[in-house]
Backbone as CSV, one residue per row, in Angstrom:
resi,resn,N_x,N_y,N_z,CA_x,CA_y,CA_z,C_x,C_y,C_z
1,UNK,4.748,82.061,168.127,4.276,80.681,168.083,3.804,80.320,166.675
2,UNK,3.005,80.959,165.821,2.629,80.628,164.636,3.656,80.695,164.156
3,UNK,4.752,81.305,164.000,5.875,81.372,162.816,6.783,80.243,163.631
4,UNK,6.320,79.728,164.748,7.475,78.203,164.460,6.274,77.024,163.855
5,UNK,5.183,77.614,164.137,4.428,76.359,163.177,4.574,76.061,161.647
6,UNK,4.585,77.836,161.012,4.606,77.640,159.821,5.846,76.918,159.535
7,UNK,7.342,76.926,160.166,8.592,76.951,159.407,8.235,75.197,159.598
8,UNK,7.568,74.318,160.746,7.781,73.259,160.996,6.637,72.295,160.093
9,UNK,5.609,73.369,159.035,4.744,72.990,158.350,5.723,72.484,157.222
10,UNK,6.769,73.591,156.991,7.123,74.500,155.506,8.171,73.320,155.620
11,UNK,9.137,72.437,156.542,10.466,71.718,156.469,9.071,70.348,156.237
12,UNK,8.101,70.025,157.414,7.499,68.336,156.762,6.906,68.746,155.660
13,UNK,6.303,69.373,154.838,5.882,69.874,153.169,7.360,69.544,152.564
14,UNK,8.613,70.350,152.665,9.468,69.919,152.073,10.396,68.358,152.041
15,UNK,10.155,67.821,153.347,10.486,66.516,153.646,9.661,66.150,152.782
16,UNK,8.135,65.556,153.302,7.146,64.917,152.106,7.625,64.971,150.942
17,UNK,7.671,65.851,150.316,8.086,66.995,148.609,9.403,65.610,148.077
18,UNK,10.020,65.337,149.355,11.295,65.081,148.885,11.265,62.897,149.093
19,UNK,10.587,63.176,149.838,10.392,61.216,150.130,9.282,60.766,148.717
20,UNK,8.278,61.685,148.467,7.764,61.473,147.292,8.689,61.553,145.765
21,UNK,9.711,62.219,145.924,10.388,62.857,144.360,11.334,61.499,144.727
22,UNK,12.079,60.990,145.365,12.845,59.853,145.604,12.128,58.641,145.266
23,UNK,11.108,58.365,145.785,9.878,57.390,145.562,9.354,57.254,144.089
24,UNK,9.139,58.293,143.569,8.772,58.165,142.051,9.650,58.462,141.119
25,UNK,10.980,58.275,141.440,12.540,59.144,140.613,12.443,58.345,139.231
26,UNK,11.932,57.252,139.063,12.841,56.786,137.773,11.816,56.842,136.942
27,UNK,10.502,57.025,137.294,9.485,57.979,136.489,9.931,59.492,136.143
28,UNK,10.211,60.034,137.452,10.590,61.699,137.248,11.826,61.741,136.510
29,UNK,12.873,60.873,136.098,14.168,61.148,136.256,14.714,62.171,135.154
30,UNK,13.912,61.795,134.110,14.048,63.365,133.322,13.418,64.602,133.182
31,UNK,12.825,65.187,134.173,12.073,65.992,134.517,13.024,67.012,134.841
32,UNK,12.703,67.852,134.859,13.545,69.257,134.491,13.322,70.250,135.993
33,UNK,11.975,69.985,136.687,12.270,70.831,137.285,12.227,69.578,138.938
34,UNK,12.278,68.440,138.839,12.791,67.089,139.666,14.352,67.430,139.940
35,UNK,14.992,67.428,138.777,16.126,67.408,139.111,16.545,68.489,139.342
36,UNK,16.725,69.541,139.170,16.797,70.958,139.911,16.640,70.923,141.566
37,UNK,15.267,70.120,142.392,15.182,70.621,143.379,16.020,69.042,143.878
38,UNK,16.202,68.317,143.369,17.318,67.496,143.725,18.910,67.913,143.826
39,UNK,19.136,68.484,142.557,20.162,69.682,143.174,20.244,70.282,143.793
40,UNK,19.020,70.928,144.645,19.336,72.274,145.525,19.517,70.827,147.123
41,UNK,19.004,69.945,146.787,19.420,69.035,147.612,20.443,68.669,148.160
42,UNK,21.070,68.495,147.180,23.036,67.733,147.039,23.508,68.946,147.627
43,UNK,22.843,70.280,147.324,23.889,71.748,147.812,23.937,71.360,149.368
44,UNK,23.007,71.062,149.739,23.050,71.197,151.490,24.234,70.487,152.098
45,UNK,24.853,69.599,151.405,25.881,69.172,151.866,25.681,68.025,153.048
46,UNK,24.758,67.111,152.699,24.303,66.271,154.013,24.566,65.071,153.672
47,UNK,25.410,64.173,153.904,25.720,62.846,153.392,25.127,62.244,153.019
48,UNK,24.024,61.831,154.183,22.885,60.671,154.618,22.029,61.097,153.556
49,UNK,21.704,62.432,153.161,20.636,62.954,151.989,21.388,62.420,150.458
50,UNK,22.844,62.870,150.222,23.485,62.704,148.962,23.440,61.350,148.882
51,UNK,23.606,60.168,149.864,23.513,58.683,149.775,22.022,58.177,149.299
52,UNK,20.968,59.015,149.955,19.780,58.462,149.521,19.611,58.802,148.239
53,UNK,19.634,60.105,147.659,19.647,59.967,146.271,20.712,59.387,145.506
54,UNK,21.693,59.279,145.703,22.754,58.009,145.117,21.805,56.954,144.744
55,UNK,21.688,56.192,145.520,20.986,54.945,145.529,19.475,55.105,144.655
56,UNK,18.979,56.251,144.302,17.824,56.248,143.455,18.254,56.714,142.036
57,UNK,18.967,57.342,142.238,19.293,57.853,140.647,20.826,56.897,140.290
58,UNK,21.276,56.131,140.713,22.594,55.363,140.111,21.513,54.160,139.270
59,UNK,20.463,53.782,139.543,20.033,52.724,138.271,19.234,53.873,136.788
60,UNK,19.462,55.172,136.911,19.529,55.957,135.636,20.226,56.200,135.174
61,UNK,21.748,56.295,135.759,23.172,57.173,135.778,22.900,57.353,134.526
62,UNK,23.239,55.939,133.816,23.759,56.412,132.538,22.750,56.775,131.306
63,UNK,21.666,56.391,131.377,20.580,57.518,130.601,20.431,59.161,131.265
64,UNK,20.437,59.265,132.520,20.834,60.736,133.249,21.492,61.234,132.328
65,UNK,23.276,60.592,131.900,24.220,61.806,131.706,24.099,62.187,130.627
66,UNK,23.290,61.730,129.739,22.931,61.937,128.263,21.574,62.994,128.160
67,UNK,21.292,63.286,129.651,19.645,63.698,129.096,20.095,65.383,129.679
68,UNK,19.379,66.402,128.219,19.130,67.913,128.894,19.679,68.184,129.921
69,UNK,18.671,67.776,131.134,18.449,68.311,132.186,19.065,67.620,133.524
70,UNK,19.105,65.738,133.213,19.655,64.707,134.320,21.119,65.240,134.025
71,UNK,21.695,65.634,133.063,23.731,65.354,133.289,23.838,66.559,134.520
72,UNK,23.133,67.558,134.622,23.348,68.409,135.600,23.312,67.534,136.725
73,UNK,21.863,67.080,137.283,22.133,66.364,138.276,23.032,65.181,138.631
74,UNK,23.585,64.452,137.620,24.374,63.419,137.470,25.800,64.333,138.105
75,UNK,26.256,65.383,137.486,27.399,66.282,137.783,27.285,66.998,139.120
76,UNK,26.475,67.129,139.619,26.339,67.411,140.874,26.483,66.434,142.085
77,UNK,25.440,65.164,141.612,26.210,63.650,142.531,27.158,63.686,142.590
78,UNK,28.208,63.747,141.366,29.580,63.379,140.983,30.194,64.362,142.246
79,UNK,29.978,65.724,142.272,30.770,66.800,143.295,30.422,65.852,144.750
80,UNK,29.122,66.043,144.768,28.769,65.269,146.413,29.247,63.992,147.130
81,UNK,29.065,63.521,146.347,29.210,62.165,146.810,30.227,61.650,147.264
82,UNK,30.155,60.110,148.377,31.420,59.611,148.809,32.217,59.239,147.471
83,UNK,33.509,58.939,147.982,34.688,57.905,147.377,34.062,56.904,146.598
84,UNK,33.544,55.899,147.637,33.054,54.853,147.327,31.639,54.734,146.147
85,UNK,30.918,55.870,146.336,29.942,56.053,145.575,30.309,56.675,143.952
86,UNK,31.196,57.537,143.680,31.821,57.991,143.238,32.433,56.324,141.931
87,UNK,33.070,55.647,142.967,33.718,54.361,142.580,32.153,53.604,141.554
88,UNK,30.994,53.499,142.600,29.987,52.967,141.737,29.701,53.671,140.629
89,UNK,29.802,54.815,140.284,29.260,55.541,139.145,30.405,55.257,138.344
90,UNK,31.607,54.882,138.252,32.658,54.944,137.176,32.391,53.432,136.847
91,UNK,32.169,52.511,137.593,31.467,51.633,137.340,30.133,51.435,136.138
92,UNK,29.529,51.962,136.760,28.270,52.010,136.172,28.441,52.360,134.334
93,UNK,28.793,53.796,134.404,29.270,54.627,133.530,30.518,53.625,132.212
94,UNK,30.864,52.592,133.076,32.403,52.072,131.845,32.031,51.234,131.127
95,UNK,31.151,50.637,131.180,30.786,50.082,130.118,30.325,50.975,128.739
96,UNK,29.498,51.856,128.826,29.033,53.025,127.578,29.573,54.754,128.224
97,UNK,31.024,54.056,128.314,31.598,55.617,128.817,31.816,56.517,127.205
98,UNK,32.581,55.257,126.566,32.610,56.305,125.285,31.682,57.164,124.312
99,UNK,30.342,56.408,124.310,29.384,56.720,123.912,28.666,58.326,124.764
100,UNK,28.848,58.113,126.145,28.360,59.468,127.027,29.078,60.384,126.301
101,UNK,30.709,59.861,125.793,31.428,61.074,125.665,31.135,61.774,124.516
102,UNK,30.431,60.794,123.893,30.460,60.894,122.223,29.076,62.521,122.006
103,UNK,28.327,62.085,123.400,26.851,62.867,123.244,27.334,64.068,123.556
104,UNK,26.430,65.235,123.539,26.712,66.938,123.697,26.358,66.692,124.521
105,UNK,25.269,66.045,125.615,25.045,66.478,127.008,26.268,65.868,127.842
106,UNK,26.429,64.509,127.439,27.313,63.081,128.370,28.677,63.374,128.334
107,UNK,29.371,64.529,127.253,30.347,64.636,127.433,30.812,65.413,128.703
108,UNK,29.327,66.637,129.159,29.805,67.389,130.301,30.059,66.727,131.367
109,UNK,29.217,65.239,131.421,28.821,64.709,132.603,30.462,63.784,132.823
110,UNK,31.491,63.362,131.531,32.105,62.705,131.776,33.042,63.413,132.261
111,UNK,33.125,64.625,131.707,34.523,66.201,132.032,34.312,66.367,133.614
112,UNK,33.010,66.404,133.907,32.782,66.558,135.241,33.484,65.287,135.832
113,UNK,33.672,64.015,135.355,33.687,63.009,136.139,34.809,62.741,136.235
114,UNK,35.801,63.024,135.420,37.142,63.566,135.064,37.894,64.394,136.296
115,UNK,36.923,65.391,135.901,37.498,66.462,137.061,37.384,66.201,138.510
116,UNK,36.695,65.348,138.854,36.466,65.127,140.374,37.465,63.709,140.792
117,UNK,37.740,62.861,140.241,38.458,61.670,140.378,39.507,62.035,140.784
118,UNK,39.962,61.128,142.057,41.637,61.433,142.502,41.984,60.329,143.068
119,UNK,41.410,59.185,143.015,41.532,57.890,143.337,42.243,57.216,142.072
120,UNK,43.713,56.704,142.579,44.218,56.250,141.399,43.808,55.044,140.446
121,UNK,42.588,53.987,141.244,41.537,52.685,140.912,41.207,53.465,140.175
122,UNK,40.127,54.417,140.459,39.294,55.022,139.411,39.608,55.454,138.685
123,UNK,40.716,56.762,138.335,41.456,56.715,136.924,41.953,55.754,136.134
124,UNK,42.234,54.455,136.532,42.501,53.542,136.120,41.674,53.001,135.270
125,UNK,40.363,53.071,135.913,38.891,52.283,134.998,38.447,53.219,134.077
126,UNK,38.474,54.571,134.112,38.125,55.492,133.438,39.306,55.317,131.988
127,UNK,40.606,55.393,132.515,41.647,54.839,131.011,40.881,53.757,130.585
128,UNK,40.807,52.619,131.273,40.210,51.301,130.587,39.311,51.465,129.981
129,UNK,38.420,52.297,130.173,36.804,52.423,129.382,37.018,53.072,128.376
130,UNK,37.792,54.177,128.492,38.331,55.226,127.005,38.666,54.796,126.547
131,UNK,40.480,53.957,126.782,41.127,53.391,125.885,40.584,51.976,124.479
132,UNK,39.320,51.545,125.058,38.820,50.792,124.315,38.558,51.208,123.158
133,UNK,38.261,52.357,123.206,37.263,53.065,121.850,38.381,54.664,121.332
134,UNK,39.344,54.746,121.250,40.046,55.765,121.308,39.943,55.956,119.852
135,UNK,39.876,55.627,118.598,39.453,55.741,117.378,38.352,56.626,117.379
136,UNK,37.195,56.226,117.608,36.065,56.629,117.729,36.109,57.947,118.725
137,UNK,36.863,58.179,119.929,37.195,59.574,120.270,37.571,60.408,119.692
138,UNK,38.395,59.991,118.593,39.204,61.347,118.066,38.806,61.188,116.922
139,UNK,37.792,60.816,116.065,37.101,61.318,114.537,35.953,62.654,115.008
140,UNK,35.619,62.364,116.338,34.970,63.241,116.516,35.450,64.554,115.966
């Protein structure tokens, strides 16, 4: 009996843990060890969980993919996430796509974003956003 109390202490501590880190995200959003347990988040593989953080971290995306510690978590959304969500971040991202690419962190986040796309729309917007600035890609 005590060890189903503790585990049912130890999941609402981690629920709480997690409605609070969502709640204060765009304060936390470059926090190093925030986004880590937001990653171990996205691992669980739970939609309804990967949608709620969608929706808190897509108004950082694009300071995320540039930062240390956020392009990890940004690259991890990118694996999780729906189609459609997926669609909002290439969005988000095309306006200062070239610039992510241009950074040492934003470039992982764009390779990642690269690598997960199989929607032929979205490769489409991803050419459009590159192709603008393709000079500036290759002096690099």
């Amino acid at each position: 009996m005590t060890f189903v109390l503790f585990l049912d202490s130890q999941i609402s501590t981690e629920s709480e843990e997690l409605e609070q880190t969502l709640e204060n995200f765009p304060k936390l959003a470059k926090d190093q060890n925030v986004c880590r347990f937001l990653q171990k988040k996205l691992e669980t593989n739970n939609p309804a969980l990967t949608s709620r953080i969608f929706e808190k971290v897509i108004t950082e995306f694009n300071k995320l993919t540039v930062d240390p510690f956020g392009n990890y978590l940004c690259q991890k959304l990118m694996e999780s996430c729906s189609k459609e969500e997926l669609g909002n971040i290439i969005k988000v991202l095309a306006t200062d796509l070239v610039n992510i690419c241009l950074n040492s962190h934003g470039t992982r986040a764009a390779q990642k974003l690269i690598e997960v796309v199989n929607e032929e729309s979205h490769i489409q917007l991803i050419v459009e956003s590159l192709s603008k600035d393709v000079v500036k890609l290759i002096k690099v």
